[in-house]
C-alpha positions in Angstrom: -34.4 -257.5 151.5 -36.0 -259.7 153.8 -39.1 -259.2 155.9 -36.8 -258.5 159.3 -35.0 -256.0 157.8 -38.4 -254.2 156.1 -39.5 -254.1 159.6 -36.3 -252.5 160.7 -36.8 -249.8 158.2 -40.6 -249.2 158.5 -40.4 -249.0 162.1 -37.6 -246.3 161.7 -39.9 -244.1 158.8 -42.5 -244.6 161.6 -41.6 -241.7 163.7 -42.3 -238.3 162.9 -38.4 -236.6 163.1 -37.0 -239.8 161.9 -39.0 -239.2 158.5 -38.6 -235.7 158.2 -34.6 -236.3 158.1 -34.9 -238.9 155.7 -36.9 -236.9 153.7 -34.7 -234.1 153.8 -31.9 -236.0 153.0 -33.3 -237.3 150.3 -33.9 -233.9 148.4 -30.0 -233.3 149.2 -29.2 -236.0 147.1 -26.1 -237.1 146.5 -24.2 -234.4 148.8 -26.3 -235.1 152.0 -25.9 -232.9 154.6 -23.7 -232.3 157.8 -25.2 -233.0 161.2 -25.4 -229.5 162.3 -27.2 -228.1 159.3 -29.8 -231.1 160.1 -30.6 -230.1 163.4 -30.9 -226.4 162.1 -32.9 -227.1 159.4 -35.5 -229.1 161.2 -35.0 -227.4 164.4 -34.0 -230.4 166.2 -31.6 -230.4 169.1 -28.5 -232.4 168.3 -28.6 -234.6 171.1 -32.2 -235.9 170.0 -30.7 -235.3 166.4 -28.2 -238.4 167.0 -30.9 -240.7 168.5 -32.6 -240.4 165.1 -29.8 -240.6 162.9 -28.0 -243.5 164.5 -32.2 -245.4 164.1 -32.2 -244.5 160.8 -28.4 -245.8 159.8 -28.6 -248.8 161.6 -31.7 -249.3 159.7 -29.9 -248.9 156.2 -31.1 -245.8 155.5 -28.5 -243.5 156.0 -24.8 -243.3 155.3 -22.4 -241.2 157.1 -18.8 -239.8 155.6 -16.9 -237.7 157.8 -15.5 -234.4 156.2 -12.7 -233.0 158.7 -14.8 -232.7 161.7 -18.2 -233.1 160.5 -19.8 -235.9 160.1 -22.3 -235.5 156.5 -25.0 -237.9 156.6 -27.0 -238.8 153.7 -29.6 -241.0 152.5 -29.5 -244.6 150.8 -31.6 -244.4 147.8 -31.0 -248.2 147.0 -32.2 -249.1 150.0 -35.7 -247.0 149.4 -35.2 -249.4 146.0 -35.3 -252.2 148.2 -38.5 -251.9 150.0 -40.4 -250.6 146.8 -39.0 -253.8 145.4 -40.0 -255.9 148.9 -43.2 -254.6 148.8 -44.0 -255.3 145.0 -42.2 -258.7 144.3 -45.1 -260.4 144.8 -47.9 -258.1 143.2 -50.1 -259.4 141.0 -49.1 -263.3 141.3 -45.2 -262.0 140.1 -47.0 -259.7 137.3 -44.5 -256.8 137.6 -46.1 -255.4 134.3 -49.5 -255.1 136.4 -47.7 -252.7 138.5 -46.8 -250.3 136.3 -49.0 -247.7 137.7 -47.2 -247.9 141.2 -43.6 -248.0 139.1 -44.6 -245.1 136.9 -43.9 -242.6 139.6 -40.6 -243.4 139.6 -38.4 -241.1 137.7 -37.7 -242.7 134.4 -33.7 -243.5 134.7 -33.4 -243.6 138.3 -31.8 -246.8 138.4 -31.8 -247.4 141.9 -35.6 -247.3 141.6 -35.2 -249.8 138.9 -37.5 -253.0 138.8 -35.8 -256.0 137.6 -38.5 -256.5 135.0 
């Protein structure tokens, strides 16, 4: 990940309904979850709804799959691995080991969360 595209990403957390999606999405882990049980969920019109999704893809953060005639979107754990990664790579002078506080909230075996240590 470069710095653009940590921008892109930060700048598309940075909105209150843009976050809560992610967030939600990334409890539904792996299944995601089809637009219209989005917008119910966090009682967000679906016109508005598509704005924030379409941010939040674009940005990397978000995957879509349609099933039939929904579209189920769901969120890009890897890419959350990336900016954890863009935002430590350079800790410490390249000490990963002094950031093993940070990395220790980090499910043990999540590999997408995985440092390469």
């Amino acid at each position: 990940m470069n710095q653009a595209q940590a921008i892109e990403s930060f700048t598309a957390l940075a909105q209150e309904s843009r976050l809560a999606v992610f967030r939600l999405l990334v409890r539904e882990e792996p299944n995601g979850l089809p637009v219209g049980e989005i917008s119910r969920q966090l009682d967000i019109v679906p016109s508005t709804l598509s704005g924030h999704l379409a941010i939040l893809k674009r940005a990397g953060l978000l995957r879509s799959t349609r099933h039939q005639r929904e579209i189920h979107y769901a969120a890009k754990l890897d890419a959350v691995g990336d900016i954890i990664r863009f935002m430590l790579e350079n800790c410490c002078n390249g000490q990963v080991n002094n950031c093993d506080e940070i990395l220790s909230l980090i499910p043990a075996g999540d590999k997408c969360f995985q440092s390469e240590r």
